[in-house]
C-alpha positions in Angstrom: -11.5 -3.0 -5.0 -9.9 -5.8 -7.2 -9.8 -9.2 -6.4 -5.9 -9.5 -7.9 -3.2 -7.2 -7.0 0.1 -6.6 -8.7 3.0 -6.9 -6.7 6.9 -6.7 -7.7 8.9 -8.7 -6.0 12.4 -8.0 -6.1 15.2 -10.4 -6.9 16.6 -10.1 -2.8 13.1 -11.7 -1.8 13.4 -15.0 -4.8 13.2 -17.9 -2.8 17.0 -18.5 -3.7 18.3 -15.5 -2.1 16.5 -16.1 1.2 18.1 -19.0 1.2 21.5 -18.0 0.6 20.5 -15.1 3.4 20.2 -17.5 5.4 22.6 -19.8 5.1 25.1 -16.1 5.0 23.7 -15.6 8.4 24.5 -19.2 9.8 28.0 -18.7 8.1 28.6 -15.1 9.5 26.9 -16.0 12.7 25.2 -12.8 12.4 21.0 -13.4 11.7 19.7 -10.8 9.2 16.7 -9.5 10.9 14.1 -10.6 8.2 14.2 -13.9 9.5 12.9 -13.0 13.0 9.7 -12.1 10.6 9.3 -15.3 8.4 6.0 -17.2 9.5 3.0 -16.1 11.3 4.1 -17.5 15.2 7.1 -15.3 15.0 5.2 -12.2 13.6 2.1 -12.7 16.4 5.4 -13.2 18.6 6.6 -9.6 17.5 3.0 -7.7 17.6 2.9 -8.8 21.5 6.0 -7.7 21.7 5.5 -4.3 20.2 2.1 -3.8 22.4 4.0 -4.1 25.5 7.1 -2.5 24.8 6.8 -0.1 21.9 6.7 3.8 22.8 4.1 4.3 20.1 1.6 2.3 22.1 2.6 3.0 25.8 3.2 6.8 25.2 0.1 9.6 23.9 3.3 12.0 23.5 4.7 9.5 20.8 1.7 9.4 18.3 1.4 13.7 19.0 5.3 13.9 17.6 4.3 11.6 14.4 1.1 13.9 13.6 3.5 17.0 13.8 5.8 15.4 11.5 2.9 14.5 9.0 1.7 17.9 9.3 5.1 19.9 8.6 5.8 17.2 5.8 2.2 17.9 4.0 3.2 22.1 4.6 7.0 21.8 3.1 5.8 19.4 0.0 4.8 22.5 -2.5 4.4 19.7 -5.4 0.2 19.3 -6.9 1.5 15.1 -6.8 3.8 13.4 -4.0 4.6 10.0 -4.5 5.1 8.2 -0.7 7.5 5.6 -0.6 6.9 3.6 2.7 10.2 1.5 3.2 9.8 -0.8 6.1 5.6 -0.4 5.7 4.5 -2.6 8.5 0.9 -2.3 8.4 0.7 0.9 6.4 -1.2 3.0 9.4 1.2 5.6 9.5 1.9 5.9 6.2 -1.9 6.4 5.8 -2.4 9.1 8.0 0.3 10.7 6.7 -1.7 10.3 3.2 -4.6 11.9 4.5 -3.2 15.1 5.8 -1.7 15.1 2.1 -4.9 14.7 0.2 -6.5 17.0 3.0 -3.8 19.5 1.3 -5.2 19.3 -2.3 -2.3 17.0 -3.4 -2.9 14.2 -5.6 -1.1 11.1 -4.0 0.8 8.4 -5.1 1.6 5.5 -2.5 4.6 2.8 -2.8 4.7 0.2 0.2 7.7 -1.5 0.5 8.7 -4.0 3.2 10.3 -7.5 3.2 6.8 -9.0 4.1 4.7 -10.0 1.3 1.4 -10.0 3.7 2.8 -6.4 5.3 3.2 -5.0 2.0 -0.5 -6.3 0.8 -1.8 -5.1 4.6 -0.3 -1.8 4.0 -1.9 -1.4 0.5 -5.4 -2.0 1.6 -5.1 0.3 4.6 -3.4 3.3 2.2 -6.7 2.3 -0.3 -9.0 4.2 1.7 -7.1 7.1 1.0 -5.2 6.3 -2.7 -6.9 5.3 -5.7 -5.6 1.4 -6.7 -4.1 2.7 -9.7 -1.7 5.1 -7.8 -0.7 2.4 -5.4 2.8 0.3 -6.3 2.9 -2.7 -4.3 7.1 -3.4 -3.8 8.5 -6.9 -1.9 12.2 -6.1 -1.0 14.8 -6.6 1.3 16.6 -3.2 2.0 19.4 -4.6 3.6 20.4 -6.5 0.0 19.1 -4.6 -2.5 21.6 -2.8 -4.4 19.6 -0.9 -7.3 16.4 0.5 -5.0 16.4 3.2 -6.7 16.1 2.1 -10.3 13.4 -0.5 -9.3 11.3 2.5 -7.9 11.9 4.1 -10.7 10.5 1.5 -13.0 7.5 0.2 -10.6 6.6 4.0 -9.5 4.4 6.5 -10.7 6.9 8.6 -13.3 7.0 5.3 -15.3 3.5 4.7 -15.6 2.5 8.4 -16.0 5.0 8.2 -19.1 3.8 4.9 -20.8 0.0 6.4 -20.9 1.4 9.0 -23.8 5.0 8.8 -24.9 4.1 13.0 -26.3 3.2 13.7 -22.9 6.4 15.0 -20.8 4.7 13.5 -17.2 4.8 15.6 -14.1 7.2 14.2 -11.5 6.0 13.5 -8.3 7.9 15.1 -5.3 9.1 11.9 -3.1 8.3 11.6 0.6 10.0 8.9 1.8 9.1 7.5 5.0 11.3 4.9 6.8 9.2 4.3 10.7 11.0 2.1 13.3 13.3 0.7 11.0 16.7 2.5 11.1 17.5 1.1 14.7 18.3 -2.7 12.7 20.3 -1.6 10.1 24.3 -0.7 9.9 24.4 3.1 9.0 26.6 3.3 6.6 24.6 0.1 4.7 21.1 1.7 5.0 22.2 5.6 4.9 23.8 5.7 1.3 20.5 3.8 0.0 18.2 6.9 1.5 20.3 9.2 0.6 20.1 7.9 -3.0 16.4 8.3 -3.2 16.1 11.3 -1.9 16.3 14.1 -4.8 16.8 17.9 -4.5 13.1 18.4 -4.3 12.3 15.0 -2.2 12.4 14.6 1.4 12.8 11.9 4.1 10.9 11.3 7.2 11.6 8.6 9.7 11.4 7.6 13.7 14.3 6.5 15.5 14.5 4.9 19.1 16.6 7.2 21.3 18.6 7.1 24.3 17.2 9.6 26.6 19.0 12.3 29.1 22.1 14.1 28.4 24.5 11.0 29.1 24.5 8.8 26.6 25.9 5.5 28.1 23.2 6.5 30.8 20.4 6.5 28.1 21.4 3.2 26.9 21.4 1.3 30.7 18.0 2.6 30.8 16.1 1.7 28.0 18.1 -1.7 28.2 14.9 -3.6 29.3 12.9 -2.9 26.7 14.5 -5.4 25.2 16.0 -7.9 28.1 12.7 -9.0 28.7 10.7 -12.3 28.5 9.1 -11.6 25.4 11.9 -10.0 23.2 13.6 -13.1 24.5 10.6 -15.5 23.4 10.3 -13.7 20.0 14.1 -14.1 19.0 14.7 -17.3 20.3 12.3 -18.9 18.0 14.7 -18.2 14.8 16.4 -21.0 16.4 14.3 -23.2 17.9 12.5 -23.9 14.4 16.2 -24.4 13.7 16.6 -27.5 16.5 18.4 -25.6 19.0 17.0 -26.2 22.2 16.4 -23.5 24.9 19.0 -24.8 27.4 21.4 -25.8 24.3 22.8 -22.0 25.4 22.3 -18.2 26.9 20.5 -15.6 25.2 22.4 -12.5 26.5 21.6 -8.9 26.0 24.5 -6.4 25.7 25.1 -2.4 25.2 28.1 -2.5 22.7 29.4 0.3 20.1 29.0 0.8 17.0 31.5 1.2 13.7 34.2 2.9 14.7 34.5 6.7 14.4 30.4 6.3 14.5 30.3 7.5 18.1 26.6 5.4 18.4 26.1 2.4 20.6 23.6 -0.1 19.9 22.0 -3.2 22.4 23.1 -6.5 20.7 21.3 -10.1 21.5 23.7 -12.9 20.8 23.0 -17.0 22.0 26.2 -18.3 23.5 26.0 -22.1 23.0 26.9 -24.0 26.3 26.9 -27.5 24.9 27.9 -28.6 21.5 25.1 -28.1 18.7 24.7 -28.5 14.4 22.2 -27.2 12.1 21.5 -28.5 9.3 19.5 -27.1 6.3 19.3 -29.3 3.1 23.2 -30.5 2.8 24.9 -27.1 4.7 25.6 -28.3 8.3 26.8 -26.0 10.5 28.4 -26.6 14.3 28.4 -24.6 17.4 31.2 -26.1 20.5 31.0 -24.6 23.8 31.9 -21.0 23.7 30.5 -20.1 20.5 27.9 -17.5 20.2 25.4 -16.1 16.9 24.3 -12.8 17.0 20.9 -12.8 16.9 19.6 -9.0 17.0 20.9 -5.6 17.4 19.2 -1.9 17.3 20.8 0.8 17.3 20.0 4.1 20.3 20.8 7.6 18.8 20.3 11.0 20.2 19.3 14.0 18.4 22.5 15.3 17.8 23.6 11.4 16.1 21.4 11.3 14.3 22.2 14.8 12.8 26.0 13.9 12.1 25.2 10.4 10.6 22.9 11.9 7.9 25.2 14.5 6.9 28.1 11.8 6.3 25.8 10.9 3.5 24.6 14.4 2.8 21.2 14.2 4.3 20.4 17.3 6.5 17.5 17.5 9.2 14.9 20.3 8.0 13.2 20.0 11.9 12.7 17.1 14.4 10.4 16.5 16.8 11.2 14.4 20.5 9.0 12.9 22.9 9.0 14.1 26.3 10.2 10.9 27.4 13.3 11.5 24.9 13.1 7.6 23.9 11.5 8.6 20.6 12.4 11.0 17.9 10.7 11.8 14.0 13.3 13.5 11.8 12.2 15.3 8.5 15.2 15.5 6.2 16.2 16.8 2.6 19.6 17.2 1.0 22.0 19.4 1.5 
């Protein structure tokens, strides 16, 4: 393995943008959720979090559901090279496995990992190395909530590129994509996030992601019930500290949890965390100050709970269509494997 690495950072991660991010957020009073990842305390803050709480640790059924996806994705992918584009990587161990069964298949793999994290993205990499040589692997900082040309940066940073520039006489094979998107879609607005799969999805390409569900057949029901995964000691511990290395204090306010709906005409609901200030407080980052009176409240979190059904409408708004799906027992936990229709 090399002792450098090349990695593409997009202009939504220069250090300028985060800042104007974040000084959006204050403004807006709405935190984007990449700041709830931005040092190492609030990331070890999150990984306990995610051991406690997270259905893919507490439940055998969940990690059974992603190996059936994996396994119908490497079966419907007919293509001799399949380019995986892992949006929201993490760690890169799903992505990986998912690589495996691929390579298992006789396909030759290319692997992008893309996540807002710098160290995720470099994480991800070395895990996906055991299975994809380094010269396949495309290393992509980004934030997906910003970024308005994804798809032209993959096309420049990904494998069709490269395969071109070895010999211009050489017409390149193009890689099927398989786009995987794993615990992410709960934190973004659909009709933000949607249009951007959709985009990078091609006639031949598919799309496979997890979203949190709201189990039984009554949906407001579903959402009362999986409410404490989140109002909980350490959800609360993990988002407070976006503040607190802010100055707020913990009894400058309330950190309430809330099941509220989504866009209108969406039919979804989503559990929002907002801090509503009790005392008078200001922020201040280099010359922006920013007050909170009495009364006032940021929003500091939201994910979204769909149910099978959902999530089949919201993707064919934006002309995705679910090939086949596969539920936990529990119903809290669903993979989707999608295509154009």
């Amino acid at each position: 393995m090399s002792s450098a690495v090349n990695v593409v950072i997009h202009a939504s991660q220069f250090p300028e943008k985060v800042r104007r991010d974040l000084l959006e957020s204050l403004r807006a009073r709405r935190v984007n959720h990449k700041f709830h990842y931005d040092n190492v305390r609030q990331t070890q803050k999150w990984l306990a979090l995610h051991q406690a709480y997270s259905p893919t640790r507490n439940d055998a059924d969940c990690a059974a559901i992603y190996d059936r996806g994996f396994a119908a994705a490497a079966v419907r992918v007919k293509s001799k090279a399949v380019h995986v584009i892992g949006l929201g990587c993490g760690g890169g161990q799903k992505d990986t496995r998912l690589l495996k069964l691929l390579k298992k298949a006789g396909r030759e793999n290319f692997y992008t990992p893309c996540d807002v994290s710098t160290a995720m993205v470099l994480t991800a990499r070395r895990t996906a190395l055991a299975v994809v040589p380094e010269k396949n692997c495309f290393s992509l900082v980004c934030d997906l909530a910003t970024a308005d040309d994804l798809r032209d940066v993959l096309e420049e940073v990904g494998p069709r590129c490269r395969a071109a520039s070895d010999d211009p006489q050489v017409v390149p094979t193009v890689p099927t994509r398989l786009v995987t998107f794993f615990g992410m879609i709960p934190n973004f607005e659909p009709q933000i996030i949607l249009p951007k799969l959709a985009s990078l999805v091609r006639p031949k390409d598919f799309l496979l992601f997890s979203a949190n569900l709201a189990p039984g057949a009554d949906y407001a029901a579903g959402m009362k019930k999986v409410l404490p995964q989140y109002d909980n000691p350490l959800t609360r511990d993990w988002l407070m500290t976006f503040l607190l290395d802010l100055g707020v204090g913990r009894n400058d306010g309330k950190l309430i949890f809330e099941i509220g709906n989504g866009p209108a005409g969406s039919g979804l609901k989503r559990i929002v965390a907002r801090f509503h200030f009790k005392r008078a407080c200001r922020i201040e980052i280099e010359l922006e100050k920013f007050g909170f009176r009495p009364g006032d409240a940021i929003q500091l979190f939201f994910s979204y709970r769909y149910t099978p059904e959902r999530v089949r409408k919201v993707l064919a708004r934006f002309g995705l269509e679910v090939c086949d799906h596969w539920i936990t027992s529990s119903e809290e936990e669903g993979v989707f494997l999608c295509r154009r229709k």
